[in-house]
C-alpha positions in Angstrom: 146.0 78.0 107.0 146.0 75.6 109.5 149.4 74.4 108.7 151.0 77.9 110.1 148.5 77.9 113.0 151.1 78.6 116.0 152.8 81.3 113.7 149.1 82.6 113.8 148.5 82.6 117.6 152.0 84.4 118.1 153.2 86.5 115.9 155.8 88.2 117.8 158.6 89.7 116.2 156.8 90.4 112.6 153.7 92.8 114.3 154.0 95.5 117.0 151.9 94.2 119.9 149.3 97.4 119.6 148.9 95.9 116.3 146.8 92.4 117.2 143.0 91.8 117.4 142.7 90.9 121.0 138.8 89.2 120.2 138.5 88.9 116.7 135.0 88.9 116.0 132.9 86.9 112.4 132.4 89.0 109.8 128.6 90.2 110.1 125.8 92.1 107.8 126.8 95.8 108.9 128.8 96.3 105.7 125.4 96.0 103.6 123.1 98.4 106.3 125.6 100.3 107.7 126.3 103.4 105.1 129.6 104.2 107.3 130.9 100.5 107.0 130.1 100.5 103.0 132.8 99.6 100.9 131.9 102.1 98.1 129.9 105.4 97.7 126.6 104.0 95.5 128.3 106.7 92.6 131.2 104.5 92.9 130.3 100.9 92.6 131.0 99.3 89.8 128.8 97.9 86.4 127.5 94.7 87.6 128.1 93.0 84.2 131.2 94.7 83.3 133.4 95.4 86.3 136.6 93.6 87.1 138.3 93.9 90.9 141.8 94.7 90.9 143.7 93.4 94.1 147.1 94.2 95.5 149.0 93.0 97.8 152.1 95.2 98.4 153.4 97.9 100.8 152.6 101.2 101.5 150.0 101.4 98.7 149.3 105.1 98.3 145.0 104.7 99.1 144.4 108.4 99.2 146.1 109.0 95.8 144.5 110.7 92.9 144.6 107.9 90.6 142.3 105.7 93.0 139.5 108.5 93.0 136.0 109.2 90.5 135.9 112.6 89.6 133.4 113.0 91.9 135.8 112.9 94.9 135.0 109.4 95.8 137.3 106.7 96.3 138.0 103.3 94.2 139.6 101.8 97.1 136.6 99.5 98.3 138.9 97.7 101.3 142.7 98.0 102.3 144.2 96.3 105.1 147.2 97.6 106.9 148.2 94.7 108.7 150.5 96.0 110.9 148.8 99.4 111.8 147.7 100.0 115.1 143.7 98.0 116.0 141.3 100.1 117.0 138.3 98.5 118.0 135.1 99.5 117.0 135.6 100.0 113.3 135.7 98.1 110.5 137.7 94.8 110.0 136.8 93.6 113.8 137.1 90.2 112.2 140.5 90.9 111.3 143.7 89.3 113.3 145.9 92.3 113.1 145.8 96.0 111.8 143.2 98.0 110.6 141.0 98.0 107.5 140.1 101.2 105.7 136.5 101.0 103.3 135.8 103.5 100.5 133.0 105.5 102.2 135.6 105.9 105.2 138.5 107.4 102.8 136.4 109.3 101.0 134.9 111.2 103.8 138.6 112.2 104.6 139.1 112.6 100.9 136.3 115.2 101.1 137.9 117.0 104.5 141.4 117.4 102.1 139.8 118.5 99.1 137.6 121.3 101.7 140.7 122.4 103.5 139.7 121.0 106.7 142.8 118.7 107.1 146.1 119.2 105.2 146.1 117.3 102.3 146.7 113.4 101.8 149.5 113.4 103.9 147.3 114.1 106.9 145.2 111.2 105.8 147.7 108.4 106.1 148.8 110.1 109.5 144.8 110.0 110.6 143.9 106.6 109.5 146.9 105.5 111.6 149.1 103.9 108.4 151.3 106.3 108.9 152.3 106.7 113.1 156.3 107.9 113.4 156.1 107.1 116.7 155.2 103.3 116.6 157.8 100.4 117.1 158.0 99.8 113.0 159.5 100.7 109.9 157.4 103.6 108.8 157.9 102.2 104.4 154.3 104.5 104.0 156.4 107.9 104.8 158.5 107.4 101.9 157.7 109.7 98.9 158.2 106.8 95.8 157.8 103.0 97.0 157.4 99.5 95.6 153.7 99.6 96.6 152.8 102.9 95.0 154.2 102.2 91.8 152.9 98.8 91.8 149.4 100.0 92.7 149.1 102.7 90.0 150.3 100.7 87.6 147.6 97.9 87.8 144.9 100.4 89.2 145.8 103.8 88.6 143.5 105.7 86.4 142.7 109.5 86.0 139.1 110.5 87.8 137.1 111.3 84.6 138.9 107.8 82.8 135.2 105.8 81.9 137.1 103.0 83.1 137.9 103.9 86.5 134.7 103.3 88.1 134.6 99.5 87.0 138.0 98.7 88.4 137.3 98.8 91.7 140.4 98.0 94.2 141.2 95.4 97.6 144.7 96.3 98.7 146.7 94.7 101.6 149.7 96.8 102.9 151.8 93.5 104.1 153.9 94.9 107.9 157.2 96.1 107.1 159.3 93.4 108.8 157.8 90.7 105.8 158.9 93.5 103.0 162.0 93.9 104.4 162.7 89.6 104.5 164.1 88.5 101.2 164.2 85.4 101.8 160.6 85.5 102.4 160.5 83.5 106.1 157.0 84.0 107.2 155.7 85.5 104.4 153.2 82.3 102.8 151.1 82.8 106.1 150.8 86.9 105.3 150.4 86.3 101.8 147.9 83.4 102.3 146.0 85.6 105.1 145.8 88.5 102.2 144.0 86.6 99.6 141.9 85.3 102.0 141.1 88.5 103.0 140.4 89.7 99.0 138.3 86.7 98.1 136.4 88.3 101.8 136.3 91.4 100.5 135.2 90.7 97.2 132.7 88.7 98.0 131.1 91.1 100.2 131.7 93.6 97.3 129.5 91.9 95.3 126.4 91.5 97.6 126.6 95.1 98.3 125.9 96.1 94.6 123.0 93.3 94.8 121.6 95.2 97.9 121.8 98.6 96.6 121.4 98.1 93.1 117.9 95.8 94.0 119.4 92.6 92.5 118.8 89.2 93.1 121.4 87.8 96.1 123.9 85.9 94.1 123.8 87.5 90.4 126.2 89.6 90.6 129.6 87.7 90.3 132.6 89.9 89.5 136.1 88.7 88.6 139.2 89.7 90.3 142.7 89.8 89.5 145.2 89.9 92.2 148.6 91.1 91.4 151.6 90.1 93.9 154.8 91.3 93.2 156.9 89.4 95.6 158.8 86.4 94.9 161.3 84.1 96.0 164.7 82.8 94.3 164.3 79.4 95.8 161.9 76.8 95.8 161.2 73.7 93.9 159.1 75.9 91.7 157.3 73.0 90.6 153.1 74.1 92.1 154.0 71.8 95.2 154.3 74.5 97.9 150.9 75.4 99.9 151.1 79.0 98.9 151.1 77.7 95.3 148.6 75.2 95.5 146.5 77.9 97.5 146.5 80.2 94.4 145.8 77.4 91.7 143.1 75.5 93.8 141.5 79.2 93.8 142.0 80.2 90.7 140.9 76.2 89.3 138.3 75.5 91.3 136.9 79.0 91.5 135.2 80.7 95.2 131.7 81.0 95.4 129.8 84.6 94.9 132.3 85.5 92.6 133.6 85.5 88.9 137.2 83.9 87.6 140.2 85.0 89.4 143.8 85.5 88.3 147.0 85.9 90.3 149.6 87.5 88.8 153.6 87.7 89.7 156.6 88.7 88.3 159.1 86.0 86.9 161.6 87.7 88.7 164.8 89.6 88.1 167.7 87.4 88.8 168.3 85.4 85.1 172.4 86.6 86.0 172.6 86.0 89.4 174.2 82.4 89.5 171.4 81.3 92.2 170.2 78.4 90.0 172.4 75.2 89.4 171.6 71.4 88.5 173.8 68.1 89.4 173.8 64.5 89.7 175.2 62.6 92.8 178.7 62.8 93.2 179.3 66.1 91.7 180.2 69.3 93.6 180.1 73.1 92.7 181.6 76.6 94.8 179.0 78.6 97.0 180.5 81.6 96.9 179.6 83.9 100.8 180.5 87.3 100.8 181.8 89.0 104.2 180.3 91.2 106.2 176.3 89.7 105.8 174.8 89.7 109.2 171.8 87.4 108.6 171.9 83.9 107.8 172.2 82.4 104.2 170.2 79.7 102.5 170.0 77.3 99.4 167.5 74.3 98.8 168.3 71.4 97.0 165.2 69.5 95.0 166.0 66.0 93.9 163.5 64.7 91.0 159.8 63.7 91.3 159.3 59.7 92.5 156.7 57.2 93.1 157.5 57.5 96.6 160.4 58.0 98.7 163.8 56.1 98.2 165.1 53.8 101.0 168.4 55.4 100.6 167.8 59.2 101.6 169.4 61.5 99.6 172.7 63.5 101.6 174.6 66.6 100.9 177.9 67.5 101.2 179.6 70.9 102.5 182.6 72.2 103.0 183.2 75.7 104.8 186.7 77.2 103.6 189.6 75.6 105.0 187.4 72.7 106.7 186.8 69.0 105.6 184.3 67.9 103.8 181.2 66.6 105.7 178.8 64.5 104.6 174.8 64.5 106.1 173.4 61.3 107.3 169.9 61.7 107.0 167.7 58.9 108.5 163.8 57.8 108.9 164.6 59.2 112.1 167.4 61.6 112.2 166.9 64.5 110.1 168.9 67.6 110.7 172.8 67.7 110.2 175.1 70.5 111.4 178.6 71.3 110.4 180.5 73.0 113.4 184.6 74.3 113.6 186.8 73.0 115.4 185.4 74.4 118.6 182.2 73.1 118.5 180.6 76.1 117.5 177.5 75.7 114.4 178.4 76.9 111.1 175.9 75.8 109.1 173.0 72.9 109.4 170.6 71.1 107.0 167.3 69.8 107.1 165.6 67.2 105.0 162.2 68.2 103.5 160.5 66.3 101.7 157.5 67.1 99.8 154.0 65.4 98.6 153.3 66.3 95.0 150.1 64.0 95.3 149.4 60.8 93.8 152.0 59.3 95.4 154.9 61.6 93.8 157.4 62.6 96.0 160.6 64.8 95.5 163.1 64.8 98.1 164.7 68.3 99.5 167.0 69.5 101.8 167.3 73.2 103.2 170.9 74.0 104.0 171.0 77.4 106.2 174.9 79.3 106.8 175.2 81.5 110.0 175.9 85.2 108.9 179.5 85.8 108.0 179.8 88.8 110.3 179.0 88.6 113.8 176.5 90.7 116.3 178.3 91.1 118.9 181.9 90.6 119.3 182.7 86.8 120.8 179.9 85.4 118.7 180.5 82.7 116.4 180.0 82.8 112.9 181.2 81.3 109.4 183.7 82.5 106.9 183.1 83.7 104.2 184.7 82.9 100.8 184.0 80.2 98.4 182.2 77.0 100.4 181.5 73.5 98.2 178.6 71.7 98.0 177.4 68.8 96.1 174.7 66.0 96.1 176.6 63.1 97.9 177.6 60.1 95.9 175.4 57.3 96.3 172.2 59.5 96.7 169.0 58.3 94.5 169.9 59.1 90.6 169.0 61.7 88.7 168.8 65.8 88.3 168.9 67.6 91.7 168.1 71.4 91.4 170.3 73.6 93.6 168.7 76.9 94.3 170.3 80.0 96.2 167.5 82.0 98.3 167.5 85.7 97.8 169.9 87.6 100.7 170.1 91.3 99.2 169.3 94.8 101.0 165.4 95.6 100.1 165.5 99.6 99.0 164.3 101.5 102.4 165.4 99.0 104.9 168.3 98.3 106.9 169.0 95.0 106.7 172.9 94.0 106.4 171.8 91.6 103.6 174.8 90.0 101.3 174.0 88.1 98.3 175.7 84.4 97.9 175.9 83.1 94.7 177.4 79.5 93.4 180.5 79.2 90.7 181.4 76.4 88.5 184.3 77.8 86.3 182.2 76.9 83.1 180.0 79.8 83.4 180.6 82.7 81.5 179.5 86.3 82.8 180.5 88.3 79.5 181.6 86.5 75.9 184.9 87.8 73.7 183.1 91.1 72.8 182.6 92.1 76.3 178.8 91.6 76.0 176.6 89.5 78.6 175.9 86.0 78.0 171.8 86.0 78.1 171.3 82.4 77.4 172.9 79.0 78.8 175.0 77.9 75.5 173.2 74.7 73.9 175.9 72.1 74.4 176.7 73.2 78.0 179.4 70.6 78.8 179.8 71.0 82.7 178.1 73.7 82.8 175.9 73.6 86.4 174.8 77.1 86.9 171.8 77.9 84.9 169.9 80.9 83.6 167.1 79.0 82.4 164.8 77.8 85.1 165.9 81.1 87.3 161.8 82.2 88.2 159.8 83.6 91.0 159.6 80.8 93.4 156.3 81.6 94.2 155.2 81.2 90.2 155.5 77.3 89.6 151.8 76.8 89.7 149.4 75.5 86.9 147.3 78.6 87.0 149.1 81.6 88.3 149.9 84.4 85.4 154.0 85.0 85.1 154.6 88.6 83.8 158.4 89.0 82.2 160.2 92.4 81.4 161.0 94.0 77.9 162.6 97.1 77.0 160.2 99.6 75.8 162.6 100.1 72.9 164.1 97.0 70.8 161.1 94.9 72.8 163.5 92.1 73.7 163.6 90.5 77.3 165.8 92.8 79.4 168.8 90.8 80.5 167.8 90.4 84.5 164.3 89.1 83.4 164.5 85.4 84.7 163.9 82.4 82.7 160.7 79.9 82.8 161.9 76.4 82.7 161.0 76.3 78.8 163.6 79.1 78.2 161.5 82.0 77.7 160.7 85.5 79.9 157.2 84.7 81.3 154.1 84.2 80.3 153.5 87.6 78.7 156.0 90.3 78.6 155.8 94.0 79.3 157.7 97.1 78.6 159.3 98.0 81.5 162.8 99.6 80.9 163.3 102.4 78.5 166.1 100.9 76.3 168.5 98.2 77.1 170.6 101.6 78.3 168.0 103.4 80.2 166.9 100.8 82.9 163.5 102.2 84.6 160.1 103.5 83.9 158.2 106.5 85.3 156.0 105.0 88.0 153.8 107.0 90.2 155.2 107.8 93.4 153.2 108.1 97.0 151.6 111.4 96.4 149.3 112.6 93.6 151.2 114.0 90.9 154.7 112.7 92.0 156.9 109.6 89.9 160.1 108.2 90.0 161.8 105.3 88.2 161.4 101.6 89.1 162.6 99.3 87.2 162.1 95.2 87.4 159.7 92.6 86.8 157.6 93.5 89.5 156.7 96.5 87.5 155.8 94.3 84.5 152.8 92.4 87.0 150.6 94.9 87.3 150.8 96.2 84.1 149.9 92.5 82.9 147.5 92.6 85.6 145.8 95.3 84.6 145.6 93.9 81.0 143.7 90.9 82.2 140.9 93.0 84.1 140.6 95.3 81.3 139.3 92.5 78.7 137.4 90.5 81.6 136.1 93.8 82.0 135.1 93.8 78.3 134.1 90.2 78.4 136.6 88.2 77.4 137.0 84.7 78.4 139.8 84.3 80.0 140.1 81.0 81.9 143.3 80.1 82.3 147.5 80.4 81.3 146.7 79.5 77.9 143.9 81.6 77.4 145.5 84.6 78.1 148.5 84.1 76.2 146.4 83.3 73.1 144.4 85.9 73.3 147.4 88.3 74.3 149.5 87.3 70.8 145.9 87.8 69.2 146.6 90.9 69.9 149.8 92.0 69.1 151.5 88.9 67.0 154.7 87.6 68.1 157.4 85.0 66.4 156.4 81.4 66.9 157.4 80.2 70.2 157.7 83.7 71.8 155.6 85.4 74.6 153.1 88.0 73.9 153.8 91.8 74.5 151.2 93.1 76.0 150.0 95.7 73.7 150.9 99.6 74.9 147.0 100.6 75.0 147.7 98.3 78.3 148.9 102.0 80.0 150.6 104.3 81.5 148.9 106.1 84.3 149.0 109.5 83.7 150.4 111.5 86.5 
């Protein structure tokens, strides 16, 4: 945390100011005396020897929805932060830097005042709590009737009030603020995401001593496993465990958190196996970087150069050229690091940094960040760069060996108006469609000159050792669907899912914000949650599930696959009901 420190002590322009904790406060012992601070109604918490937490971290998770209830009116939601609601001191989560954070004994009190007709339904509920404020300097993404978050949430958590099961899934959300949603190309969103889990592992912690309290058992014993699902990712990265976001998740999930049981994070592998985002070259070599017109924000593509016993003398240099421009070439030095390419007039096109990265044990792999200005300007008079079809190589005489290219993610998020355009990188070898018109799902084995890649193509945010990567399958022929990206071995994830109907119905009924509403989603962020609800049923049922491998073996235990092949989660995984 400490390396995103002055993000932390301003955090303008990603939360409205009435948003920040002006005095956060340390987390005290009111949540175990206080019966208005309590995380769950006693008729709500959880077996102590047969529970499993389910955490998300989403947006505009649906908290007041039917499926996070116990028939007896009370809610499964033990915590849920909104980070970017309004703070209002006094209440819980004064230890909080931003937002609010709603407990179970809280929602269910206004659960009670809906179901008694003394406010109007769950819709008043969101408006009360403050998630949902029209008037507030944000993008109001609770208000909408079917989104990401609900879906996601029902799907790892959702079951129907008199389900048995229900009770020992309790839930930890996070509703990350809008403007970190709306960034694909995921900016400032390890800080958020980092801040969340911290918060869960909080929460769940404190979960756990307040069953010991109530329940009369001894401080310590109770030790429930959690299983975070996060269905974000990013389409560049070195995807090799080395950022701190992933070495966050796998020092958790390795080393374990005191107070508590095993914890899994589970992500998507992603959905962009088509996209052209991925590429690999050796020094001298070039490709096309195709920018389309009209994309207002900036563009951006890493380049990872293989893992070393330490840094070369001779840094490794890029080279870029913006249509109808020369060639230029960076000149990265121990002190000089950050090249910029500008017209003919002086004004910035582009500019690249040189990042590299400690893998530990001396290891180093070299990177460099390349960032476009948007191809459509502002305001008329302001520069920006053209768009068509740039080149871009690994300069020759760089350090040999394989440098990964990756495009980052620059695409419209559903409910937000960002003028997003997607890039993508061309190399005249790669083939979109073969002779029958049908797409080409797999990178053809010889691949002479062939630089853009499907395989290697997943969730930036996946590379770890530990964290669980959940691909798509159609519900029908149960074969990968064709935008599920590739792990570096070639195959869809770690488990699959169903999440498509047929390879010609894309989409699945998901839940939508109200009780009883659905629409379709489609994606591998739909397969996560249904993975991670997998893995906290059979922790919940006691099986030992302590790592990747486990839960692939005891997945394709399960249902049995062909050699080689990820496990399909078995259909008894579920459906909410809605």
């Amino acid at each position: 945390m400490s390396a995103f420190e002055e993000f932390l002590n301003d955090p303008a322009g990603v939360l409205p100011d009435d948003a920040l904790n002006p005095d956060p406060q340390e987390l005290d012992d009111d949540d175990l005396t206080d019966p208005a601070l309590a995380y769950l109604h006693d008729d709500a918490l959880p077996d102590p020897d047969t529970g499993c937490i389910v955490a998300v971290i989403d947006d505009a998770i649906p908290f007041a929805h039917e499926l996070l209830r116990l028939s007896g009116g009370h809610s499964r939601v033990a915590s849920i932060w909104v980070q970017d609601a309004a703070f209002r001191p006094g209440g819980a989560g004064a230890d909080l830097p931003s937002g609010i954070e709603l407990r179970g004994v809280e929602i269910g009190t206004w659960l009670a005042q809906a179901q008694a007709g003394t406010i109007p339904g769950e819709d008043a509920i969101y408006r009360l709590s403050g998630v949902l404020d029209m008037n507030r300097d944000t993008t109001p993404s609770a208000a909408y009737a079917h989104g990401h978050g609900a879906a996601v949430a029902m799907l790892a958590a959702g079951f129907r009030p008199d389900d048995p099961q229900a009770r020992n899934h309790p839930v930890i959300a996070v509703n990350l603020p809008p403007r970190i949603t709306e960034d694909s190309m995921g900016t400032l969103s390890p800080i958020v995401l980092l801040a969340s889990i911290l918060f869960i592992i909080s929460r769940a912690r404190r979960l756990c001593r307040l069953i010991e309290t109530r329940k009369g058992l001894p401080a310590g014993s109770v030790r429930l496993p959690v299983v975070v699902n996060i269905s974000f990712g990013l389409t560049a990265g070195a995807r090799d465990g080395s950022s701190l976001f992933e070495q966050f998740m796998d020092a958790v999930s390795a080393g374990g958190i005191a107070g508590l049981g095993k914890v899994h994070f589970v992500l998507p592998t992603g959905n962009h196996r088509l996209a052209r985002l991925h590429a690999r070259m050796t020094p001298g070599e070039d490709l096309g970087w195709r920018l389309p017109p009209d994309d207002r924000t900036v563009t951006g593509l890493e380049i990872w150069g293989p893992a070393r016993q330490g840094l070369p003398a001779a840094k490794m240099q890029v080279s870029l050229a913006a249509p109808g421009h020369a060639t230029v070439t960076t000149a990265f030095t121990a002190i000089w690091q950050v090249s910029l390419l500008a017209d003919a007039d002086g004004n910035e096109l582009a500019r690249a940094y040189y990042t590299p990265r400690n893998l530990g044990n001396g290891r180093w792999r070299e990177g460099v960040t390349v960032i476009i200005m948007p191809t459509c300007p502002e305001r008329l008079g302001e520069p920006y760069a053209p768009s068509g079809e740039w080149r871009i190589g690994v300069a020759a005489g760089s350090p040999a060996g394989d440098y990964d290219l990756t495009v980052q993610r620059d695409e419209v998020i559903r409910g937000f108006h960002r003028e997003a355009r997607q890039s993508w990188l061309h190399d005249g070898v790669y083939q979109v469609y073969d002779e029958a018109g049908r797409l080409v799902l797999n990178d053809p084995q010889p691949n002479p000159g062939g630089k853009v890649l499907r395989r290697g193509t997943f969730n930036g945010y996946a590379g770890g050792r530990h964290s669980l990567r959940a691909g798509a399958v159609d519900q029908l022929s149960r074969k990968p669907l064709p935008y599920c990206s590739m792990l570096k071995d070639g195959q869809g994830g770690d488990c699959m899912t169903p999440v498509d109907r047929a390879i010609t119905q894309p989409g699945m009924t998901a839940s939508g914000r109200g009780s009883g509403s659905f629409g379709l989603m489609s994606g591998t962020s739909m397969a996560a949650p249904q993975l991670a609800r997998w893995v906290a049923a059979q922790m919940a049922q006691g099986a030992a599930l302590d790592d990747r491998a486990a839960v692939r073996a005891h997945a394709a235990a399960q249902v049995p696959t062909q050699p080689g092949e990820p496990p399909i989660i078995p259909d008894s995984a579920g459906f909410p009901p809605f």
